[in-house]
C-alpha positions in Angstrom: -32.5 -39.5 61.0 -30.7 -39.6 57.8 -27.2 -38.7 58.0 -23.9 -38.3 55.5 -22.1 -41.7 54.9 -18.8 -40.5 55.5 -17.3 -39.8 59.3 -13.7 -38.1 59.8 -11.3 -38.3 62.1 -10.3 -35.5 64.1 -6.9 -36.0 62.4 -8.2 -36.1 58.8 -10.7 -32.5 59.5 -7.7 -30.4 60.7 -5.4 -31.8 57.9 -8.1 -31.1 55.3 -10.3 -28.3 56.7 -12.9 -28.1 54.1 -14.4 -25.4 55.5 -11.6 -23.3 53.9 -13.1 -25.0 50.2 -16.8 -24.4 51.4 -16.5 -20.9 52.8 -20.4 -21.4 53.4 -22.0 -20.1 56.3 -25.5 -21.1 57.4 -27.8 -19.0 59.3 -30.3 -20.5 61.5 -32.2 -18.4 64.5 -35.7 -17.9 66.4 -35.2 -13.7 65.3 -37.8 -14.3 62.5 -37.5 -11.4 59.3 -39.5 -8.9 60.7 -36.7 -6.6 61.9 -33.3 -6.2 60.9 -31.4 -8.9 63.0 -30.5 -11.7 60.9 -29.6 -8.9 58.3 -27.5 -7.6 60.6 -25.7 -11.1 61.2 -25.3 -11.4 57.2 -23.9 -8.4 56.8 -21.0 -9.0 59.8 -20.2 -12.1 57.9 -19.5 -9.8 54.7 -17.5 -7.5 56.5 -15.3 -10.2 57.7 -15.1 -11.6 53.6 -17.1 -10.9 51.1 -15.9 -14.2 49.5 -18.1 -16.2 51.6 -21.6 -17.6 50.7 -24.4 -17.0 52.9 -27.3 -19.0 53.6 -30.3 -19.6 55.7 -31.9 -22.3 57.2 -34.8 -21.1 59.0 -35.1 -18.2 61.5 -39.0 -19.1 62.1 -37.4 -21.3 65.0 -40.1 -21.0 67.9 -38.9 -18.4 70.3 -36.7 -19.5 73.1 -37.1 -23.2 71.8 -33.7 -24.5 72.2 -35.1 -28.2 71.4 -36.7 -27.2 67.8 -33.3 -25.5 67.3 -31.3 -28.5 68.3 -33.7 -30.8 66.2 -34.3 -28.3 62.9 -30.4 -28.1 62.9 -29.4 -32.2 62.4 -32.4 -32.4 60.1 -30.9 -29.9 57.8 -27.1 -30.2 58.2 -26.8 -33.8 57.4 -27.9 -32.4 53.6 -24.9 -30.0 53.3 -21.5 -31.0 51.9 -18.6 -31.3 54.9 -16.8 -28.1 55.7 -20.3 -26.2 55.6 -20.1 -23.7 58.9 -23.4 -23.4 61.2 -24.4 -20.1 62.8 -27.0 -21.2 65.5 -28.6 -18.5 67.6 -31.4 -19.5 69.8 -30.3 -18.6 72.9 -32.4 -17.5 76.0 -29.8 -17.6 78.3 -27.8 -14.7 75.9 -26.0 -12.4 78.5 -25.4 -15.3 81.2 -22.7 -17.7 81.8 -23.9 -20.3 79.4 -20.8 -21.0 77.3 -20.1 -20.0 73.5 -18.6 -22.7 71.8 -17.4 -23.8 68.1 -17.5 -27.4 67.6 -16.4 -30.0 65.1 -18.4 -32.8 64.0 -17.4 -36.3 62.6 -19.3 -35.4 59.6 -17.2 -32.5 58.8 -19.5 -29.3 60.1 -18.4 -27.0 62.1 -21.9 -25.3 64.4 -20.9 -21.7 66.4 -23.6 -21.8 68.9 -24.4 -21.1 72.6 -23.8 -24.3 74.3 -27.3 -24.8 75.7 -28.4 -28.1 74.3 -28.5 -26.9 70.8 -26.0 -29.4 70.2 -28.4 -32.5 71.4 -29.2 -34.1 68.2 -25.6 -33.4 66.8 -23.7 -35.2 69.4 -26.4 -38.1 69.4 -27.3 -38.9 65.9 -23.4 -37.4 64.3 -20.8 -37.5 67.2 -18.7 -34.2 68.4 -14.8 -34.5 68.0 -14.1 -31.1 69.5 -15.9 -28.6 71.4 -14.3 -25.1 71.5 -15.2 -22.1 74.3 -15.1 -18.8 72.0 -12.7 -16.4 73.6 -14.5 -13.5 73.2 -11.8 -11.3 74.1 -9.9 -11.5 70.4 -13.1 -13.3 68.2 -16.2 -10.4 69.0 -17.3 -8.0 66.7 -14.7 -4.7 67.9 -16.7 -2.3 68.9 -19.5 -4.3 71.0 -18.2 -4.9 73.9 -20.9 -3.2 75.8 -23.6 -5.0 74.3 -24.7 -8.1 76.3 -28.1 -9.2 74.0 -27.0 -10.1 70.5 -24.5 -12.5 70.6 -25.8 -13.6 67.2 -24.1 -10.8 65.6 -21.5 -9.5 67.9 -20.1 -13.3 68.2 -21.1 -16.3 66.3 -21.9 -14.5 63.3 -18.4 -13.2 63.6 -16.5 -16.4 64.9 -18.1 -17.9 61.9 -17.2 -16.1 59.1 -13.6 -16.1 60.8 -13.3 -19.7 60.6 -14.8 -20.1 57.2 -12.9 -17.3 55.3 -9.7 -18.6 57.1 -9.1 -15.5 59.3 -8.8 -17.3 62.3 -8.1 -21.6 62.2 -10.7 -23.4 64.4 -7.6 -23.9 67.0 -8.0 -19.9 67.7 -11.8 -19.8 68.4 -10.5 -20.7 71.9 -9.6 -23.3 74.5 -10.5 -26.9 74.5 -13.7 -28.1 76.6 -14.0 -31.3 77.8 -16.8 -33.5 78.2 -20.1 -33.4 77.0 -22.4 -30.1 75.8 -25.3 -29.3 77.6 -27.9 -32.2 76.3 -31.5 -32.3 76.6 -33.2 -35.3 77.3 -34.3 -37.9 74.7 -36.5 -40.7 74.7 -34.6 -43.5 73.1 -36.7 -45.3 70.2 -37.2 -49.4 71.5 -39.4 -52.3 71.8 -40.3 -53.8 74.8 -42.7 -56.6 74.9 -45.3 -56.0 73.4 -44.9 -52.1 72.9 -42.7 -50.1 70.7 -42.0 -46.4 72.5 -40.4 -43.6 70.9 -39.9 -39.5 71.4 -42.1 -37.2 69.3 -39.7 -35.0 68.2 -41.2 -32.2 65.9 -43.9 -31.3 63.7 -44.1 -30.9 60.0 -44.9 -27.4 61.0 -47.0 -26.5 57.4 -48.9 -29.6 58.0 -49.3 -30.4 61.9 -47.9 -33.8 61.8 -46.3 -35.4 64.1 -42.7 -36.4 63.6 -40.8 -39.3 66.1 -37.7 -40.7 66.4 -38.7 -44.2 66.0 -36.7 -44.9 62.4 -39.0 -46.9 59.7 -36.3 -50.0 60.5 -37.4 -50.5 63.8 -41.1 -50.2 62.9 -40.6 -52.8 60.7 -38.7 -54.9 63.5 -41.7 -54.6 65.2 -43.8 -56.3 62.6 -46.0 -53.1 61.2 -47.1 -53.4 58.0 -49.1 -51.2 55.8 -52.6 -51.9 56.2 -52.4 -53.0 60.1 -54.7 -50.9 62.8 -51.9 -49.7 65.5 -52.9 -48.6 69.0 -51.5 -44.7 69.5 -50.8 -43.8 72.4 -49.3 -40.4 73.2 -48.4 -38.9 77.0 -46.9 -35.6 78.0 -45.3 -35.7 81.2 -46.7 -38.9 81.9 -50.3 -37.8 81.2 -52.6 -39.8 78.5 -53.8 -37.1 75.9 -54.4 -39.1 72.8 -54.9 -43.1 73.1 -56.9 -44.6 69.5 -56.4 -47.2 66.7 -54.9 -45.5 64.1 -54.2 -47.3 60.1 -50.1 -47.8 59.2 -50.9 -46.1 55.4 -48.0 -45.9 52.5 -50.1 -42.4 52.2 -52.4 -39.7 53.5 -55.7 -40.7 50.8 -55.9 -44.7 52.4 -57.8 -42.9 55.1 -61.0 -40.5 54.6 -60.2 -36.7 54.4 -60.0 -35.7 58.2 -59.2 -38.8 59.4 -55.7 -39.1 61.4 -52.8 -42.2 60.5 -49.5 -43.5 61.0 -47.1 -42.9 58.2 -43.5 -43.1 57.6 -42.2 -39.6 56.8 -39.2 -38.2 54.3 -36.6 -38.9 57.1 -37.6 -42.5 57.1 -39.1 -42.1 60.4 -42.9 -42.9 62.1 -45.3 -40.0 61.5 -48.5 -39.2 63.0 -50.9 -37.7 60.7 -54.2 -36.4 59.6 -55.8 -36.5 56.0 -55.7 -33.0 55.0 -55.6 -31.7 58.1 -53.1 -30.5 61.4 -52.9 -33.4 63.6 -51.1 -31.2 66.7 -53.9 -28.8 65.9 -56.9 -31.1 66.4 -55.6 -32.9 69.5 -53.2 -30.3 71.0 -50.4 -32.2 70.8 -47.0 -30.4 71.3 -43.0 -31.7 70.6 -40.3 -32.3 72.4 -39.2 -33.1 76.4 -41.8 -35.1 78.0 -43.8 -35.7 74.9 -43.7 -39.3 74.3 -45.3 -42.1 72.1 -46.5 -45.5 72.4 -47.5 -47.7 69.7 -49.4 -51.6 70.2 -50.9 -54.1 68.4 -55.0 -53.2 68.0 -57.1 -55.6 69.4 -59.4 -54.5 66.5 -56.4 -56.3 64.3 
């Protein structure tokens, strides 16, 4: 996963706080557009100042998937300029005793989320330098305090715009949390012997390809090269559902139309593939825990 050169230090972010300079929120939920929820969410960040710039990054998130979520948000944040502020709203567990939190990042981002292994990718791939608990008792919406199902707008939206429009400094979101957020479970990328494993973390959604975690640097560590027939192995849970030789391609037209390949996608990482066609579609292939990947030198050569 690409990320942004530069890393702070928890000293430098509270001297600077370029969220102050950005006063940019962006939205990102599993609500979709049918209805009037992430509308809602906009406009409780315009209450707060209508100074503030408001943005979306998708709210097509599958519902309830707190892994796409955690995933969708690394890919897109390491894009935006430090100080940017992340709303974050997939949250199943909305109305339990799962934690709302604010948290800083090295790379200068600030995500308002529940903490319910949303933050996975972002602690792995960026590093977290402070993780806040939002006191809800002075940063929710006034007036819905009896509503227990749409923390999106009655809290983070809120908490967000707070921060970013300097109503509130990150200090006042609420008390210090230590330790680690929730995490999911990832399969680290690696080589060993003769096999190179990795995670399959998402799909090019449009297309159906599949996206690992296993970075074009390793692949090349393993001594892939464009041309070479690679034995693809992929298991859910342990289970075999997908084991050919596949070709390593610079594109999708070295193979016939329909036929599946390995490629390197636009986040430099190994992508499984079919010619004008939806890989996950054809061999029901799904993302995140327990899907995994194993690639091996063909026999074929």
């Amino acid at each position: 996963m690409p990320v942004m050169d530069r890393r702070f230090t928890l000293s430098e972010l509270k001297e600077e706080k370029p969220w102050l300079n950005r006063r940019t929120l962006v939205f990102m939920s599993d609500f979709g557009l049918v209805d009037g929820a992430v509308s809602a969410m906009h406009g409780v960040a315009d209450e707060v100042s209508q100074d503030l710039r408001l943005e979306d990054l998708t709210h097509d998130i599958p519902q309830f998937s707190i892994w796409e979520a955690s995933y969708r948000l690394i890919q897109a944040m390491t894009y935006w300029a430090p100080g940017t502020v992340f709303i974050s709203v997939v949250d199943p567990g909305v109305g339990s005793d799962r934690k709302s939190v604010a948290v800083l990042t090295a790379s200068g981002h600030i995500v308002v989320t529940p903490d319910n292994g949303t933050l996975t990718h972002v602690a792995k791939d960026i590093g977290i330098l402070e993780r806040r608990e939002i006191s809800e008792a002075v940063n929710r919406l006034r007036g819905s305090q009896r509503s227990y199902t749409f923390h999106g707008r009655d809290v983070y939206a809120y908490t967000g715009a707070r921060i970013a429009s300097g109503a509130i400094t990150f200090e006042e979101t609420g008390p210090i949390l230590d330790g680690e957020p929730v995490m999911l479970h990832v399969e680290e990328p690696r080589i060993e012997g003769d096999t190179l494993y990795g995670a399959i973390d998402i799909l090019d959604t449009r297309y159906g390809s599949l996206w690992t975690n296993i970075p074009d640097t390793l692949f090349a560590d393993y001594g892939a090269r464009h041309g070479d027939m690679l034995h693809v192995e992929i298991l859910h849970d342990d289970m075999t559902v997908f084991g050919y030789d596949l070709m390593f391609c610079r594109n999708f037209t070295e193979v016939e139309k329909g036929e599946p390949l390995i490629y390197i996608n636009s986040l430099l990482n190994v992508g499984i593939a079919i010619n004008q066609g939806s890989f996950s579609d054809k061999f029901r292939i799904g993302t995140g825990e327990g899907w995994r990947i194993a690639i091996s030198k063909s026999h074929r050569g």
